[in-house]
N, C-alpha and C positions, 0 to 999 in steps of 0.2 A: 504494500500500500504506500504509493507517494504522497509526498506533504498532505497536496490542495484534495487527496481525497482523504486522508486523516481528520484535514481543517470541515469539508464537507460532511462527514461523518458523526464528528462533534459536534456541531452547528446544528444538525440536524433533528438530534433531540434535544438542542439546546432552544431551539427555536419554539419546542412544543412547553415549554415553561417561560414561554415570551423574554429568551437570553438569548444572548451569543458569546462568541469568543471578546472580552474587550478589544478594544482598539490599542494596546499600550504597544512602545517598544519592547518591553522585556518578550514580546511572542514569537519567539524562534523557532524555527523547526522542530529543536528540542523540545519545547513548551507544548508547543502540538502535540507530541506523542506522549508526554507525561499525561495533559487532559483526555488524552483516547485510552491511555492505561487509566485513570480516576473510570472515565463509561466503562469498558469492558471485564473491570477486574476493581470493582468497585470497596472503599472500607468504610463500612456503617460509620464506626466510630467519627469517619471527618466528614461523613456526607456526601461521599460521592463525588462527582464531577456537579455535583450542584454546589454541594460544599463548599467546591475551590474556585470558582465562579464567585460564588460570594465571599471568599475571603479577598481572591484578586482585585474586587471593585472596592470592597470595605476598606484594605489596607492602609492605614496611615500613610504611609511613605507615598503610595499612590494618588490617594485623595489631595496632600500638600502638592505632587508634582501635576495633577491635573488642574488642580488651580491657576498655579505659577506659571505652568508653560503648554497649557490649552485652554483654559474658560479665558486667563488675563488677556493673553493675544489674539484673543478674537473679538474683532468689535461687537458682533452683537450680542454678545452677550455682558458688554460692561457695564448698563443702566443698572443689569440685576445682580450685579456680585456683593450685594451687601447680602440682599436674601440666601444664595449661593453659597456665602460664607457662615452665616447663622446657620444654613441648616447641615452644612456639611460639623459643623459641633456639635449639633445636636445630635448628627449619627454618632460621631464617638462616643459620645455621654451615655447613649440609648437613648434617646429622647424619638424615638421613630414617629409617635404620631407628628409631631411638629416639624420634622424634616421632609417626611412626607409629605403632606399639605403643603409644606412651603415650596414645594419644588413643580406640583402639577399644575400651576398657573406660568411657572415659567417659562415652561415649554412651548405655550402659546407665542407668548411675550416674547421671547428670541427670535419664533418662527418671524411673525409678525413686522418684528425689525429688519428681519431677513430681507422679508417682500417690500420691503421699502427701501431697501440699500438696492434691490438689482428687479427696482421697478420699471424699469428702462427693456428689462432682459427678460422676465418673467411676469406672465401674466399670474393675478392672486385676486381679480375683484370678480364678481357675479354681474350681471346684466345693470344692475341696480349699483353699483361703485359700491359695496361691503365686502372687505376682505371675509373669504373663503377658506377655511382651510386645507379643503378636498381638494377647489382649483389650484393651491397654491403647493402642494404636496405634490401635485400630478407633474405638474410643471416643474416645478423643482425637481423632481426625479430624473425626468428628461434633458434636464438644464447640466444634473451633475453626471448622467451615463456619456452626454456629449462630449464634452469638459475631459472625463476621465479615459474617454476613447480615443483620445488624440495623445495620449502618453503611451510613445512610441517608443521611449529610451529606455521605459522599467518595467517590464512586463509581468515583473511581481507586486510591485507596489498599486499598476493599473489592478492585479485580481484583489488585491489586498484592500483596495476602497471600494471594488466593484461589490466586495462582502456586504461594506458596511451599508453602501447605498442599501442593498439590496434589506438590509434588516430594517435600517432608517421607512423605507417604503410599506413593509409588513409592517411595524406598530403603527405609525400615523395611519395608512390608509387601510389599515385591517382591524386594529386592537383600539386604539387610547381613546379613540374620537369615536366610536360605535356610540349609536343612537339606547336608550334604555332597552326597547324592546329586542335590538338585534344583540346587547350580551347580558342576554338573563344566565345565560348557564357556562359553566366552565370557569377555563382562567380567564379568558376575557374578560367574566365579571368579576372578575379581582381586580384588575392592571385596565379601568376606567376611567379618564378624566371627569367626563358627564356624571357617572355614579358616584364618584370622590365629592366634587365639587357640591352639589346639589344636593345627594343624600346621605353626605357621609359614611359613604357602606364599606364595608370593610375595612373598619380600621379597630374592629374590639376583636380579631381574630390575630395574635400574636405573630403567630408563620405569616400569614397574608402579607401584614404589614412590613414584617421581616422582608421576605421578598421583591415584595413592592419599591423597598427601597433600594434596592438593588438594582431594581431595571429602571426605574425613577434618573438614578445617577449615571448607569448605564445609556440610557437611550441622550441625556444632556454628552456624556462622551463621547457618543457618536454622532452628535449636531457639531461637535465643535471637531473632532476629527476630519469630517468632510468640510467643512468653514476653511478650515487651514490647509487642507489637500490644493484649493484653488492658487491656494499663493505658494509658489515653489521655496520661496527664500525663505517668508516666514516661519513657514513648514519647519524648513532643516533648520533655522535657527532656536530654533524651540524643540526642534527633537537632537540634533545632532552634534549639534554648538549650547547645546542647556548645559551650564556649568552648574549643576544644583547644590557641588558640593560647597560652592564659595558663594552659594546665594542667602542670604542671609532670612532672608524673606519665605523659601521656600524650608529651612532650616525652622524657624520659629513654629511656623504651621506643624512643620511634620513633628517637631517635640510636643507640642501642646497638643496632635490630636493624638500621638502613641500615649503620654501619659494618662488622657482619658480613656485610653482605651483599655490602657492596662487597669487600670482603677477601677472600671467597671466591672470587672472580675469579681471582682466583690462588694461591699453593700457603698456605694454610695447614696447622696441623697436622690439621683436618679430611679437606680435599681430601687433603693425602698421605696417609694414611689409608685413605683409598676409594680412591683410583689405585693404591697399591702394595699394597695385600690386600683391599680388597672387589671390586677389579676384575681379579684376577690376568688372568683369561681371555681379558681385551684387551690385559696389555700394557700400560698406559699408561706405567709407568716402569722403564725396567732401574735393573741394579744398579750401573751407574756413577751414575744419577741418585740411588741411594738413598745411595750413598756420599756423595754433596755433602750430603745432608740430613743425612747424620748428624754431620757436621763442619758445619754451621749451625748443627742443634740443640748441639752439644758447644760453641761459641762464645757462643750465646745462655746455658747453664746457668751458664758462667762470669763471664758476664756478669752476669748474674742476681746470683751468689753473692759477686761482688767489691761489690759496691754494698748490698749485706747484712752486710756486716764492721761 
């Protein structure tokens, strides 16, 4: 089995949990065939090739470097890098209803900006001048098959965005945007803009949301990986010329979002939080456990407050 049918073959069921391979540089050859050994020879304990899927978009190190050198250098997405930036803390912290939420309106928002930065190039309005989303996806898709057809120099890198188009086109025009009545059943109706927005659904089921934000952060990776495919220079400079190790900026993020990450391991004020009322229904913590929390917390305000005098 060569590479692009390894990459095929992972994709493939990765596709039926509305994922893909990210977009990152670290996807080598190698990396290919480690995720086709996680599908074919899978270990409960890590979860499989879904597992590592979600460790790969979760990862601290990743999330600071898709800020720094794919959400930052892409203009359409700079109006939102405040929200962008809260909610990618709020994943470290666990805070997932709030990251989530925060991020399914944005997706519009970038599009959006999109079709107004290459409104000369792409049509995105309906007969009546209201941007569309449908029309603007369609065309957009076309806009970027063209685009990536004429890279005649890298014939890897043209299969390599051809993926992403091609995932970028199944969510928007398959999944996120689906009307109430066409995703009552499945995952679909999990990974719903219209059903998030409007009814809140799915967000008191722990996995769901879990996931959710995975593809939530996922499919923003791949708006901004094909953004930056168009410009060759900015591209390699942000992938090839990223000096991460001397960037101070991308340095601060990724410490702050590993130490939350490592600290939710165990009980922060987040985690207790979701174990004692977002999870009532399991039980995670009685109320002799919440009594010890509250004589921590009542220890630590003092604490606090003496050293504030």
């Amino acid at each position: 089995m060569n590479l692009w049918e390894a990459y095929e073959k992972v994709d493939k069921h990765l596709n039926e949990k509305l994922l893909t391979i990210p977009p990152y540089p670290c996807v080598s050859g190698k990396r290919v065939q480690e995720l086709l050994t996680c599908l074919e020879n899978p270990d409960p304990a890590w979860g499989g090739l879904d597992g590592e899927i979600l460790r790969m978009i979760k990862n601290p190190w990743q999330r600071a470097y898709q800020i720094e050198y794919r959400f930052k250098p892409t203009n359409i997405f700079n109006d939102f890098m405040k929200v962008i930036e809260s909610a990618t803390y709020d994943l470290m912290i666990g805070n997932y209803i709030c990251s989530y939420l925060s991020l399914v309106p944005v997706v519009e928002a970038i599009l959006r900006k999109w079709s107004k930065e290459k409104s000369n190039e792409i049509e995105s309005k309906n007969k009546k001048g209201d941007f569309k989303i449908y029309i603007f996806e369609k065309n957009l898709v076309k806009y970027l098959n063209v685009k990536n057809n004429e890279r005649h120099s890298n014939i890897k890198f043209q299969k390599w965005i051809s993926n992403q188009i091609k995932y970028f086109d199944f969510m928007i025009g398959e999944v996120f945007y689906l009307t109430f009545n066409a995703s009552e059943e499945g995952v679909e109706k999990e990974f719903n803009r219209n059903r998030t927005l409007h009814l809140l659904d799915n967000i008191g089921d722990s996995e769901v949301l879990r996931d959710n934000n995975t593809r939530i952060f996922l499919l923003l990776d791949i708006i901004a990986e094909l953004y930056l495919s168009l410009d060759e220079e900015l591209y390699a400079n942000n992938t090839f010329y990223a000096d991460y190790e001397k960037n101070i900026d991308f340095n601060l993020r990724w410490k702050i979002y590993l130490k939350n990450a490592m600290e939710s391991i165990n009980f922060t004020d987040m985690t207790i939080i979701d174990f004692a009322f977002l999870q009532q229904d399991k039980q995670y913590v009685s109320d002799e456990q919440k009594q010890k929390f509250i004589e921590k917390k009542e220890y630590q305000i003092q604490f606090i407050q003496s050293n504030n005098r």
